[in-house]
C-alpha positions as CSV (number, residue, x, y, z in Angstrom):
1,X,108.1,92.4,111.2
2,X,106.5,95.0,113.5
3,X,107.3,95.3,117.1
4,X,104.4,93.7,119.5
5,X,102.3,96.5,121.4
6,X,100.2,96.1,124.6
7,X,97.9,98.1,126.7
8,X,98.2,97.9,130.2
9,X,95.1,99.3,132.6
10,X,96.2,100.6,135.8
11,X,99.1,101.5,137.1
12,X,98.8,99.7,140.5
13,X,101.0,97.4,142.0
14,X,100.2,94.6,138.8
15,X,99.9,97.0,136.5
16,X,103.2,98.8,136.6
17,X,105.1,95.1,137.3
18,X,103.2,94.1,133.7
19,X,104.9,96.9,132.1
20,X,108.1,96.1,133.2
21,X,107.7,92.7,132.4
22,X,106.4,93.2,128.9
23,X,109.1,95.9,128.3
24,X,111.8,93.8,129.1
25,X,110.3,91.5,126.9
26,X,110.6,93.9,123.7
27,X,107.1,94.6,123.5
28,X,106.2,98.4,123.1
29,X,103.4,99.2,126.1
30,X,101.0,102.0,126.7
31,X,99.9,102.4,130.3
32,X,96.8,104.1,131.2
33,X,95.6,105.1,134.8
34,X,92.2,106.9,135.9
35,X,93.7,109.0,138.3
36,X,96.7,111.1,138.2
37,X,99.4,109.0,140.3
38,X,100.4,105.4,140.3
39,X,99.6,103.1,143.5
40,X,96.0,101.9,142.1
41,X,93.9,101.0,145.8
42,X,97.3,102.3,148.1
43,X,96.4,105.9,146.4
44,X,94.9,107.3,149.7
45,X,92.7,109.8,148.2
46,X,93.1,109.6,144.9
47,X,91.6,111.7,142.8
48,X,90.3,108.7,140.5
49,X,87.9,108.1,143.7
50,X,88.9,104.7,143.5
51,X,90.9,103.8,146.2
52,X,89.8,101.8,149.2
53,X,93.2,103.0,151.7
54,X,92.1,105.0,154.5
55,X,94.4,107.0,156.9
56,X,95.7,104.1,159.1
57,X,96.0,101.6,156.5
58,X,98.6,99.2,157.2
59,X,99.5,96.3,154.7
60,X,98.3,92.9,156.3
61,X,101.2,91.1,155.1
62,X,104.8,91.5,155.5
63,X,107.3,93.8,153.4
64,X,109.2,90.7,152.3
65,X,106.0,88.9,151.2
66,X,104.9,91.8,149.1
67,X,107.7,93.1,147.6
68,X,108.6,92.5,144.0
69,X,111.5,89.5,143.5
70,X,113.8,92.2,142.1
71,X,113.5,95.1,144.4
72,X,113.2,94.9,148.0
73,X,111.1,97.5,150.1
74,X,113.3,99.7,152.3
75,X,115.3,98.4,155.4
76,X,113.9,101.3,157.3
77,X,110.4,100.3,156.4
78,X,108.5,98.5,159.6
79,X,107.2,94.6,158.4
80,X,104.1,95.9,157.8
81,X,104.4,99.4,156.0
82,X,102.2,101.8,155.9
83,X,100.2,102.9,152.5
84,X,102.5,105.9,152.2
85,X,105.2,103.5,152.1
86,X,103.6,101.4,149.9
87,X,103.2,103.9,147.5
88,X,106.5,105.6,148.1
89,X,107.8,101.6,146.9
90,X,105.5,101.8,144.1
91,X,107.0,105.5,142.7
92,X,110.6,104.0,143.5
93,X,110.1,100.8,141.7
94,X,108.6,102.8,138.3
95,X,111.3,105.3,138.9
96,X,114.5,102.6,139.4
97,X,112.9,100.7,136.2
98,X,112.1,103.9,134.3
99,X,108.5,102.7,133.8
């Protein structure tokens, strides 16, 4: 029997905790983002064009709220990050689970 594939779109904050999911789950998975970095919307200025972050952007909800179950954000991180800390998480989490 082959082994299942997927396709995920985006490599934002869902999209890179659906590959890690469906990899853990033994399913082979392609990931595909329109701009050159991961983060999705907390890409200030990424090239894709598609992110809504500008320069102050603060999340509006605390770390502990928004962090995945399996990887907290940063003690040093203030309860409501900033989006380079946000995407600083994002590029540890997808380098800690070798997505």
């Amino acid at each position: 029997m082959s082994r299942a594939r997927a396709c995920v779109i985006g490599a934002g904050s869902s999209g890179i905790a659906a590959v890690k999911v469906l990899r853990q789950s033994g399913v082979e998975v392609d990931c595909y983002e329109a701009g050159s970095q991961i983060g999705g919307n907390w890409c200030y200025q990424n090239d894709n064009q598609m992110s809504a972050a500008y320069r102050s952007l603060h999340i509006n909800t605390s770390k502990k709220t928004m962090a995945y179950s399996d990887f907290p954000m940063p003690e040093s991180y203030p309860d409501y990050p900033h989006h380079s800390q946000i995407k600083e998480y994002f590029e540890a989490y997808v380098e800690r689970f070798a997505l």
